[in-house]
C-alpha positions in Angstrom: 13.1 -7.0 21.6 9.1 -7.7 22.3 7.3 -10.9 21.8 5.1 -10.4 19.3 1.8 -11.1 21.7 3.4 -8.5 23.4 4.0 -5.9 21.1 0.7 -6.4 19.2 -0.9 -5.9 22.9 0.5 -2.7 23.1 0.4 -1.5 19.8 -3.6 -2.1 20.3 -3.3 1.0 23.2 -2.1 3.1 20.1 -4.7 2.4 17.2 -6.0 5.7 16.8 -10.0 5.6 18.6 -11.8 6.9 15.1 -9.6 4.9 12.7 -12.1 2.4 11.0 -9.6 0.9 8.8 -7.1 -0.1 11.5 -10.2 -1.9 13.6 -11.4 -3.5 10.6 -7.6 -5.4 9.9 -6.2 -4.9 13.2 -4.6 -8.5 13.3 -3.2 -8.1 9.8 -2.2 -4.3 11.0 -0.1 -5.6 13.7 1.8 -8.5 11.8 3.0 -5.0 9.4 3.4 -2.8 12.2 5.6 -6.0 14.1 8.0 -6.3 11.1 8.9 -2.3 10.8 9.3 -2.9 14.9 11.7 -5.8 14.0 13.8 -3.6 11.0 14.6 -0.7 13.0 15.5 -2.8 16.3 17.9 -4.7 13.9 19.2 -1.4 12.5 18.9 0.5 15.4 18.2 4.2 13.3 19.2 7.2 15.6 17.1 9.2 12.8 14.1 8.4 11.2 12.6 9.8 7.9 9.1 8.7 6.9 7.2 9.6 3.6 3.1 8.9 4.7 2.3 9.5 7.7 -1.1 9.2 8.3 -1.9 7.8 11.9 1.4 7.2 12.4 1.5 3.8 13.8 4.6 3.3 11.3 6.6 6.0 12.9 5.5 4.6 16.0 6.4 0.8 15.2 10.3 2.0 13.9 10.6 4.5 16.9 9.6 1.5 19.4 11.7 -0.8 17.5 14.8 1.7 17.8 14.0 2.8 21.2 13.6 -0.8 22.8 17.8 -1.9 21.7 18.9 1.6 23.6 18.4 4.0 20.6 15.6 7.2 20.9 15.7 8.2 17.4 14.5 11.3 16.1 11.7 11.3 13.5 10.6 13.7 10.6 7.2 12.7 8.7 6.0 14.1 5.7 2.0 13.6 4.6 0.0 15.8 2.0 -2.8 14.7 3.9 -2.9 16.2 6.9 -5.8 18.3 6.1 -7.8 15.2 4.2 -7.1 12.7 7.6 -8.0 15.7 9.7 -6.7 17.2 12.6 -7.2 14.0 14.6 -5.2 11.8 12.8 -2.3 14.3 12.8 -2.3 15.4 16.8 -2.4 11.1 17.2 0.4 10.8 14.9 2.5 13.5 17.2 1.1 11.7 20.3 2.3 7.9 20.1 5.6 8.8 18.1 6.7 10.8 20.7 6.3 8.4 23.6 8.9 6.2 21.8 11.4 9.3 20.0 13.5 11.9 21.0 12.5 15.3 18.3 9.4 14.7 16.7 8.3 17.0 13.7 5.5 16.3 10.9 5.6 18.3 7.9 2.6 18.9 5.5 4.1 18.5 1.9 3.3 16.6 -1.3 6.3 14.0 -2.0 5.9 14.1 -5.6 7.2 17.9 -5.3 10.2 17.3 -2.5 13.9 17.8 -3.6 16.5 16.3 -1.8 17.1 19.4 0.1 14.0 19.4 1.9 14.9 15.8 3.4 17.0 15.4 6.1 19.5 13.1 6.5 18.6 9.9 8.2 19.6 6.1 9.2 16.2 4.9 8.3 13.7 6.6 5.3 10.4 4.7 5.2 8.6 5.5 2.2 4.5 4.9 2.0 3.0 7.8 0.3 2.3 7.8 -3.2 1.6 4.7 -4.6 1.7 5.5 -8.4 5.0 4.3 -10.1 6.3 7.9 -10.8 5.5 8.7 -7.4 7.2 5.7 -5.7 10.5 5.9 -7.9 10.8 9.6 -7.0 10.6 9.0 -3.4 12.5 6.4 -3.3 15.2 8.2 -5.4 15.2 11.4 -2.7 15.0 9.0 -0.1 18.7 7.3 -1.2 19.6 10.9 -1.1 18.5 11.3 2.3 19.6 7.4 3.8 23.1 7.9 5.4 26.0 5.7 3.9 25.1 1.8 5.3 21.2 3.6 5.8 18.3 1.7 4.6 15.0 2.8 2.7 12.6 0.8 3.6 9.4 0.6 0.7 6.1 -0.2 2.2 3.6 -2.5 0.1 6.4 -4.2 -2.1 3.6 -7.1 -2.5 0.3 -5.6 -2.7 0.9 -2.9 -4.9 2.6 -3.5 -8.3 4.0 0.2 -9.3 5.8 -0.2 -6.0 7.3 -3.3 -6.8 8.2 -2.5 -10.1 9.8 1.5 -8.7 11.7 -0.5 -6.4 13.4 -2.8 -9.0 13.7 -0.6 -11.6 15.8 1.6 -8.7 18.0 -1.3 -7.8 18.8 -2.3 -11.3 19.7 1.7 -11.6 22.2 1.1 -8.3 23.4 -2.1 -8.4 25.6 -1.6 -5.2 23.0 -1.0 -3.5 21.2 -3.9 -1.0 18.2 -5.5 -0.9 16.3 -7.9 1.4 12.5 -8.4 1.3 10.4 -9.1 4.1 6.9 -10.7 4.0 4.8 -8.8 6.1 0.5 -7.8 5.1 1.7 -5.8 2.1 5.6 -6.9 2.2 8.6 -4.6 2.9 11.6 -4.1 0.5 14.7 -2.9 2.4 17.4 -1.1 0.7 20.8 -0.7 2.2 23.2 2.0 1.4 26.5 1.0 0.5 28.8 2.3 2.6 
């Protein structure tokens, strides 16, 4: 597994040329990007599902992570907007995920409308798409649907957004067999583990 100097080096080589955001908190970028780098090389996903795609440094970051302990996973993302990020943003998604996956495919497609037959099955779900709490419960909820027994769901922005927080706990005190860990990151990750 990389250093972090090391991985924040390279994941600087994959910040998307016209992405404003991403320059403006690139060191609190990386930090984020270097803990979904350290969750999949400690769960080592041979599939990976992820709700938001938008640049895709998060696919990117859990490919790498899976790819650097001897796992090339493959990787379905699914964004609404494609068309509002542009073309650019989409072709650079498809770009750096598939220097560090096996199949790579991103499908256009509001979450807040997905049924758990339009997810595939996966080791790993990340879910960062709709921030709203209807909209993170729901994806969360296909996402357990789609996490393969002793999978994990990872939530995105379990500190910095509140509906997020509260979807998640409202989800685990639906499935109490079901385990979570929290990791501080920028915005904070909650990690959900199937039971098995």
């Amino acid at each position: 597994m990389l250093a972090f100097n090391t991985f924040e080096a390279i994941f600087n080589t994959v910040v998307c040329p016209g992405d404003a955001f991403a320059r403006q908190y690139f060191p609190e970028l990386a930090v984020h990007m270097f803990r979904k780098y350290q969750i999949a090389a400690t769960f080592r996903p041979r599939s990976i599902v992820e709700f938001g795609v938008r640049a895709g440094y998060s696919g990117w970051a859990l490919s790498k992570g899976a790819t650097d302990t001897g796992v090339v996973p493959t990787y379905v993302g699914f964004d609404s907007d494609i068309d509002q990020n542009g073309p650019v943003f989409v072709s650079h998604a498809r770009k750096i995920i598939s220097t560090v996956a096996g199949a790579v495919e991103i499908r256009q497609a509001d979450t807040r409308k997905l049924v758990p037959a339009d997810i595939p099955k996966a080791d790993l779900v990340h879910v960062d798409a709709d921030h709203s709490y209807a909209g993170a419960l729901h994806e969360i909820s296909i996402a357990s649907g789609a996490a393969s027994p002793g999978g994990v769901v990872v939530s995105d922005d379990f500190d910095y957004m509140l509906d997020v927080r509260r979807a998640v706990l409202d989800f685990l005190s639906a499935n109490p067999r079901w385990f979570a860990m929290h990791v501080e990151s920028w915005r904070g990750e909650a990690i959900l583990v199937k039971p098995r």
